[in-house]
N, C-alpha and C positions, 0 to 999 in steps of 0.2 A: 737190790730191786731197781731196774728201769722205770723211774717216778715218768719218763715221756710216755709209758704205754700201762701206767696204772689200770687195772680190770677197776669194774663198780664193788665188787667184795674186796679189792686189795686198799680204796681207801678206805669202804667203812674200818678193816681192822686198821688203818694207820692211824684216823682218828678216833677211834674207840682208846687206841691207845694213847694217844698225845690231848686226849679230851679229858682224862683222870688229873693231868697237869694245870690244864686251864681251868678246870672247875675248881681246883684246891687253890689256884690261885685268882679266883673270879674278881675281889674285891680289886686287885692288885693290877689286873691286866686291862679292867674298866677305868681305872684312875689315872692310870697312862695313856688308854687313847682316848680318852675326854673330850679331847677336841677335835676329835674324829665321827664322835657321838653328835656333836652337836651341829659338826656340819648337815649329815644327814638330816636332823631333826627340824634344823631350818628349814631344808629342801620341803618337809613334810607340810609345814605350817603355810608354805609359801603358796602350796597348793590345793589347802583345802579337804586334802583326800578324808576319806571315812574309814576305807578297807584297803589295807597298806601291810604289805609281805617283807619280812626282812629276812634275805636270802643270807645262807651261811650267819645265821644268827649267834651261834657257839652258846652263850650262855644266860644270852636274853638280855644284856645288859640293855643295848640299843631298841629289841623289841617292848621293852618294858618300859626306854623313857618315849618312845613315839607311844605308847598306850594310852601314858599320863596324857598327853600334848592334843591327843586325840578327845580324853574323856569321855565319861560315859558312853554316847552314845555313836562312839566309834569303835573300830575294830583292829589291831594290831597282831597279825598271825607270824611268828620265827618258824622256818626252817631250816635244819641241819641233820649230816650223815651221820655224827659222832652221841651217840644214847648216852654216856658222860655229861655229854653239854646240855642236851635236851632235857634229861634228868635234874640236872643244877637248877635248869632255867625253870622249868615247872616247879621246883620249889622254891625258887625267891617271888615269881609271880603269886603264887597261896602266899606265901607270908606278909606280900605285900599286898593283897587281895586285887591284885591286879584283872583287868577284864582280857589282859594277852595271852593267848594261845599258842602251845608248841607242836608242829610235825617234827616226827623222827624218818625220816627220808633224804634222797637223795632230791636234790628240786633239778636237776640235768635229767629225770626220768619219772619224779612224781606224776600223779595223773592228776591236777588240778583240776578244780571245776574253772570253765573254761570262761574269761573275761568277768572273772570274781573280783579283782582288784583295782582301786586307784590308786594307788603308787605302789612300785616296787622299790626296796633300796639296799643297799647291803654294806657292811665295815670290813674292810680287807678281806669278803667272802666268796670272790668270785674268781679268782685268780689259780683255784683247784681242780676245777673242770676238765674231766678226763677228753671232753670232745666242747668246745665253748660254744662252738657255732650252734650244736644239739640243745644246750643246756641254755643258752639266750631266747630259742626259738621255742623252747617250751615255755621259760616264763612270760614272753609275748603272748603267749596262747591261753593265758593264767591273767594276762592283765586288759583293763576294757580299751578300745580304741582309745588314741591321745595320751592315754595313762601314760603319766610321766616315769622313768627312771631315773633314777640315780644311786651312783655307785662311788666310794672312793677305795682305790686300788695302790699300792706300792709303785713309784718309780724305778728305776735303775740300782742293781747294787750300789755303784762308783756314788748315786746320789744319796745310800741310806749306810755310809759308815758304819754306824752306832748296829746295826741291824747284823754285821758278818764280823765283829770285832772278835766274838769268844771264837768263833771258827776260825780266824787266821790265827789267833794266840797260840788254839790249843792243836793247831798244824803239827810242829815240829814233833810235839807231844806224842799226837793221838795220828798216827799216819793212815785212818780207816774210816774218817770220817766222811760221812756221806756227802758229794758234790751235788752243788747247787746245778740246775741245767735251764739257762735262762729260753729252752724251746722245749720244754714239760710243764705239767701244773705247779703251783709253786709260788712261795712268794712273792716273785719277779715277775711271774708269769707274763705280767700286762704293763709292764718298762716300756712298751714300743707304742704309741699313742699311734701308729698307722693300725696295727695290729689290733687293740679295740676298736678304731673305728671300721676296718675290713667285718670283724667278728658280728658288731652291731647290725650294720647294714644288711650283710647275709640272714640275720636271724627273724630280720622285720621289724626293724626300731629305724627311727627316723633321727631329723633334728639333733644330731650326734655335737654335743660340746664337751673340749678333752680339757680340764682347765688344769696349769703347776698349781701346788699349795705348798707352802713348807707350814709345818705345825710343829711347835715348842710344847714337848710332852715332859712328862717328869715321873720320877718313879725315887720312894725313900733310897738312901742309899744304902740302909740296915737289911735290905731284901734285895741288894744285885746278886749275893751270892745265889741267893734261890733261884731267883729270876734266869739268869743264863748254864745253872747247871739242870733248869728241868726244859731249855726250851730252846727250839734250831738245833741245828746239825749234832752240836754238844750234847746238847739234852740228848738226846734220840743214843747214844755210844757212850757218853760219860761212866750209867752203872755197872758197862762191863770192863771199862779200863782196869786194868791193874790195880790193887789196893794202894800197892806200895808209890806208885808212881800219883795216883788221883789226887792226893793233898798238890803237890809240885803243879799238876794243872792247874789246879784252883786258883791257886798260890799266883802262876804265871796267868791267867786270865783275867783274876783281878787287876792286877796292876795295869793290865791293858786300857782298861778304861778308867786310868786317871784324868784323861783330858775330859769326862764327863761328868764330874765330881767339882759341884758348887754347895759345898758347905754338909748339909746334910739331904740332899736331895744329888739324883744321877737326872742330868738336862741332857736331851738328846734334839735335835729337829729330825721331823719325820718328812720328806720329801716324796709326794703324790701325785694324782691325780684323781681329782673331782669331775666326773664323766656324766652330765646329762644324757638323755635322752628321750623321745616319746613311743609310744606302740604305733606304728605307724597303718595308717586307715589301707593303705595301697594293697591292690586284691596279691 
């Protein structure tokens, strides 16, 4: 499939499908980007807001800890395309008796009620946008005048190693594996800091700041095998590969990331950007 010309139904079913993965591994995928959660969370507190949307929310982890932050008598609404995630996420909010609410929608075509929010923010969720320019401009139209945003987005492949390690290993392997296309939706999608700031502007957001962050994320070492045979290019091909040949991957893509192996913990830096912005008043 050409992920540059994904339909609106061609990623609900990708993340329908790769949303079964994150939800089984919800606890797992939260504790490694930790310090992803929290940037945003500060952006939140910095501001004050009351009703605060976290776009591409996956499985609420970030809309659940801005709920807390918010308290009572504040409002924290997740959106996401993947019914997997949304599902997850509506049940950790009940268990946690949280006051955050989930949409299962696409937020590039939701019909929000119209300057319902003081802040927007999102965790690596915006970089999937079949059209972005479309998809910014709606939630501009979702958020009150000045409402701030913020978003932290992935850099550059060349700057996130750790990120394409199982896909180069299991190359020679697995010669079918789906390429990355740094000009489709996509993890990379937003590597180009000219490129969100063009996006924003058009969309009607102002006051554009693109900031680097490198962040020291961690994940057990006893769950890499899990971790890179259900997720990226791997994951997505891995349970059709060969029986005979799948241990030999495994086998050859572990060892690849020895150099991220401190003890009993896999240390990665995740290399970003932290992208303000405001809804901008201009007609």
């Amino acid at each position: 499939m050409d992920i540059k010309h994904l339909t609106d139904e061609d990623q609900a079913a990708r993340w329908k499908r790769a949303g079964h993965a994150w939800a089984e591994a919800q606890e797992l995928l939260d504790g490694m980007l930790r310090p992803l959660e929290e940037l945003l969370v500060e952006g939140v507190s910095a501001e004050r807001a009351d009703h605060v949307l976290d776009v591409g929310c996956g499985t609420g982890g970030t809309t659940l800890a801005v709920a807390r932050r918010l308290g009572p008598t504040g409002r924290a609404v997740g959106i996401d395309i993947s019914e997997p995630m949304i599902t997850a996420a509506r049940e950790r909010a009940a268990r946690e008796g949280s006051s955050a609410s989930f949409i299962l929608a696409d937020a590039e075509q939701h019909a929000f009620e119209p300057a319902a929010f003081d802040a927007v923010i999102s965790r690596l969720g915006v970089m999937f946008f079949s059209d972005p320019v479309r998809a910014f401009a709606n939630l501009r139209r979702a958020a009150k005048d000045e409402a701030p945003l913020r978003f932290v987005a992935w850099r550059g492949a060349a700057e996130n190693p750790f990120m394409t390690t199982a896909e180069r290993a299991a190359a020679p392997l697995v010669p079918d594996l789906p390429a990355r296309r740094p000009d489709g939706p996509g993890q990379f999608a937003f590597a180009d800091p000219d490129r969100i700031r063009g996006v924003l502007t058009e969309s009607g957001w102002a006051e554009i700041g693109i900031r680097p962050v490198e962040l020291s994320c961690a994940l057990p070492a006893s769950e890499l095998v899990g971790y890179f045979t259900r997720f990226g290019p791997l994951g997505l091909v891995l349970p059709e590969v060969d029986e005979q040949i799948r241990p030999r991957v495994i086998e050859t893509v572990r060892t690849a990331f020895d150099p991220y192996m401190q003890g009993t913990e896999v240390r990665f830096t995740a290399a970003c950007w932290t992208v303000d912005a405001r809804a901008s008043t201009a007609p």
